[in-house]
N, C-alpha and C positions, 0 to 999 in steps of 0.2 A: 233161104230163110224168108218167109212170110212178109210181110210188113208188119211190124204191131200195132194193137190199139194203143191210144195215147194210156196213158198210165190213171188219170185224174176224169176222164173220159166221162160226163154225165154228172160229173160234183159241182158245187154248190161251193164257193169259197169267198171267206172277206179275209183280208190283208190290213191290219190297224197300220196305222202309222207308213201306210203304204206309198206315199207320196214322196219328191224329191224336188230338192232348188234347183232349176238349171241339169245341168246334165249328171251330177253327182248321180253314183249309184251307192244305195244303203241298202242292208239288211231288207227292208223292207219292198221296196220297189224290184230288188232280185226276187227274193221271194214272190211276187206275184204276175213277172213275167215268165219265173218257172213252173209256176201251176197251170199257168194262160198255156202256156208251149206242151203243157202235158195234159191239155183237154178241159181244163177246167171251166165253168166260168165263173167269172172274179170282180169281188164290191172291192173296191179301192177306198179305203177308210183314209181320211184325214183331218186335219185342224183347216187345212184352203182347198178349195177346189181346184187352185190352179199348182199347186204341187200335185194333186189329186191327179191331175186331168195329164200330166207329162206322162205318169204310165201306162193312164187308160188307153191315151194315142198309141204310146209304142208298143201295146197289146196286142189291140188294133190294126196297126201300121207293119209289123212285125209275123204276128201268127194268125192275123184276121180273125183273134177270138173274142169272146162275149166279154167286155168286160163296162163298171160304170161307177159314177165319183158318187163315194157318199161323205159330207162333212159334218162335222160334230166334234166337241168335246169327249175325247175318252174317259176322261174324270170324271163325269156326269153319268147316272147311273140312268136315267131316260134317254138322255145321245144315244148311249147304247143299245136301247130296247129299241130305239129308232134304226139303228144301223141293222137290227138282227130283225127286225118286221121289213127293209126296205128289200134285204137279201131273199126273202122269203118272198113277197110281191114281185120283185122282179122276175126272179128267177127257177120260184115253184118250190122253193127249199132252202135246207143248208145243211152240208155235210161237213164243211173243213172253216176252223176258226185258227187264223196266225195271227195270237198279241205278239203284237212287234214294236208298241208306243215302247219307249220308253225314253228317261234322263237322267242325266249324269253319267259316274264312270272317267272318263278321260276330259277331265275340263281341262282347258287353256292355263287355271293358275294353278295347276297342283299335277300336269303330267310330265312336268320334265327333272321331278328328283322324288326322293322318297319322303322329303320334309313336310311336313305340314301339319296341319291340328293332331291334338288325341283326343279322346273319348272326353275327356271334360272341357273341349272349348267345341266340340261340332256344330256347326249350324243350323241352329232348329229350323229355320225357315227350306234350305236345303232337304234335310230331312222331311219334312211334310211333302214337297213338292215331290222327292223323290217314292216316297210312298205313292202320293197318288196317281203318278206317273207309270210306274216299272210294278206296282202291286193291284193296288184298286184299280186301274184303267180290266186289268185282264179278271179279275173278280165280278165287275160290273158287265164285262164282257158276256164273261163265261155262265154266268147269272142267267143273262136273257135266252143265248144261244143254247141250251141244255136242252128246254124245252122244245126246242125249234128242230132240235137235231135227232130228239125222238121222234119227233111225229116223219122227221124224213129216213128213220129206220136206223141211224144210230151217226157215228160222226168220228171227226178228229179234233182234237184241241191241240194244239202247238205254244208253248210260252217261249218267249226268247229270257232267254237270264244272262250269265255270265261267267268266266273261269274266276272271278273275283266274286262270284257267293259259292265258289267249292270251297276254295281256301283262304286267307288273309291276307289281302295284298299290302306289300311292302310302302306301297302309293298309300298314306293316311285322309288324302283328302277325297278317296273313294269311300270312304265308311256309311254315307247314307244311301249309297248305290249299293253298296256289298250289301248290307241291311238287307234292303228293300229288293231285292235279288234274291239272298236266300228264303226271306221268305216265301216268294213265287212256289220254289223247288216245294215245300211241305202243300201247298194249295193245290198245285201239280197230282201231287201224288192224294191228297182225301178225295179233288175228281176223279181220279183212276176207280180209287175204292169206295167210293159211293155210288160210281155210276157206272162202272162197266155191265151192271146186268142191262141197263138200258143200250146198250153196244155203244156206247162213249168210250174212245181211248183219250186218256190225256198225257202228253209228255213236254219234255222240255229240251232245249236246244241252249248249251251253256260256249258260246263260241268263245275263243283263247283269243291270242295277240292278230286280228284282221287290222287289214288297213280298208279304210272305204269312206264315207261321208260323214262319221264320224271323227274320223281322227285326221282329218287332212291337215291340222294345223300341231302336226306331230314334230318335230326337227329332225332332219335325218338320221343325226347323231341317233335321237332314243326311238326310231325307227329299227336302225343296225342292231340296236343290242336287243329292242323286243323280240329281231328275228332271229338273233343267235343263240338265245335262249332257249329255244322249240328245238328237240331233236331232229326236227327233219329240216330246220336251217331256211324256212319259207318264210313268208308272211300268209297269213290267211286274206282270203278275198269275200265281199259280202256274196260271193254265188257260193263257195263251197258250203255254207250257210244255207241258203236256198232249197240247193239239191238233197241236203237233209232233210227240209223241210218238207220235199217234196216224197220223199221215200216214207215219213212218218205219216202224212196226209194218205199215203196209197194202203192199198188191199195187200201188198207185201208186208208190210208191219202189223197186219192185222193183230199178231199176239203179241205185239209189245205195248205197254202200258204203265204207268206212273216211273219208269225211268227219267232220270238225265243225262243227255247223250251230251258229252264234250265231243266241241269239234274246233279241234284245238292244237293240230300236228304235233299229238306228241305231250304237250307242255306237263300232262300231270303223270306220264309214264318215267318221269325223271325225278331224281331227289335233290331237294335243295343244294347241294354241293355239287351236285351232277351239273347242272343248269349252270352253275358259276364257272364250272371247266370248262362249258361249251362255249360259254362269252370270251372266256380270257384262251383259248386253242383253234379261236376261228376268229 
């Protein structure tokens, strides 16, 4: 067999939210070592240059490919037009946009039961932030980069969401992440359909129970049951994430569009009762 061409080979990629503390790997920073390994070259968007700068190295360091920090405010609708003119300057274009900013979801005071607010005590201030974090960030994004993506012949759009804007998670003090989540998914889908004549795909990546830099401060306890929950009995990792990422980014995908792919082992092929026999049988 041949050797193949890299898969991403000649595109144009930024990665929001692309940066990491220290050695942590998130969603974000996998995703853009797996475009870097699949040919790509890659803006590393983030809030520091030096979260920025730990993946640009092991891009670099790793698959000796093109990559470089850009920092800004995601929430800012000019950050953005900045990060999608720097993608273009530098690198002659832009083919693949990963929103990957995002917050809330699994906080510290509300992931270890099912307790917490309902709908008339939720935290407005939460809620804003989570809007402009998980919604506006990739609106403002996807805003600048449309235009940018036509003129280099058409593109990918990727949103990260969650298996908590498919369904109602039992966890109540995710409700301005589930919000600001589902709404992504409708966004998702009017780029699909407003813009595939311009050869825009846009889709979404809704990952189930991962463990990664998000949730390291999970207790093993509600670790075991997030993973006995999942029919296949795993935890997800921020790369299985990634390599999704990278399959929607490619010319394989070319005719899929305004979908939401769970990547999720499983978790919504099972029914509420189902999911309970798998906790209390393993």
């Amino acid at each position: 067999m041949k050797n193949r061409e890299p898969r991403l080979q000649g595109k144009v990629a930024i990665v929001t939210g692309g940066g990491s503390h220290e050695d942590e790997i998130g969603t974000g920073r996998a995703t853009a070592l797996c475009l870097a390994r699949e040919g790509a070259k890659v803006l590393v968007a983030d809030l520091t240059a030096e979260n920025a700068s730990r993946t640009v190295e092991e891009i670099r360091d790793t698959f000796g490919g093109e990559a470089s920090v850009f920092t800004g405010d995601g929430t800012q609708s000019e950050d953005n037009r900045a990060m999608i003119a720097a993608a273009a300057e530098r690198y002659g274009g832009l083919h693949v946009l990963v929103n990957n900013l995002g917050f809330g979801g699994l906080s510290r005071s509300s992931s270890e039961s099912s307790s917490g607010v309902d709908i008339a005590e939720f935290d407005e201030t939460e809620l804003e932030q989570a809007l402009d974090l998980n919604l506006k960030s990739a609106m403002f994004a996807s805003k600048h980069a449309i235009p940018a993506m036509i003129v280099s012949g058409g593109g990918s759009i990727i949103n990260l969401s969650s298996c908590d804007a498919i369904a109602a998670s039992t966890n109540r003090g995710v409700l301005p992440y589930s919000v600001s989540k589902g709404a992504l998914h409708i966004f998702t889908q009017t780029t699909a359909a407003w813009h595939g004549r311009d050869g825009i795909r846009a889709n979404c990546i809704a990952p189930g129970h991962l463990h990664s830099a998000f949730t390291t401060h999970l207790s093993p306890e509600l670790r075991d049951k997030r993973r006995r929950v999942v029919p296949l009995g795993t935890e997800g990792t921020p790369w299985d994430v990634a390599w999704a990422a990278v399959f929607l980014a490619s010319d394989e995908a070319r005719w899929i569009s305004g979908v939401v792919l769970p990547v999720d082992g499983g978790l919504f092929a099972a029914q509420p009762l189902l999911g309970h026999n798998l906790i209390m049988e393993q």
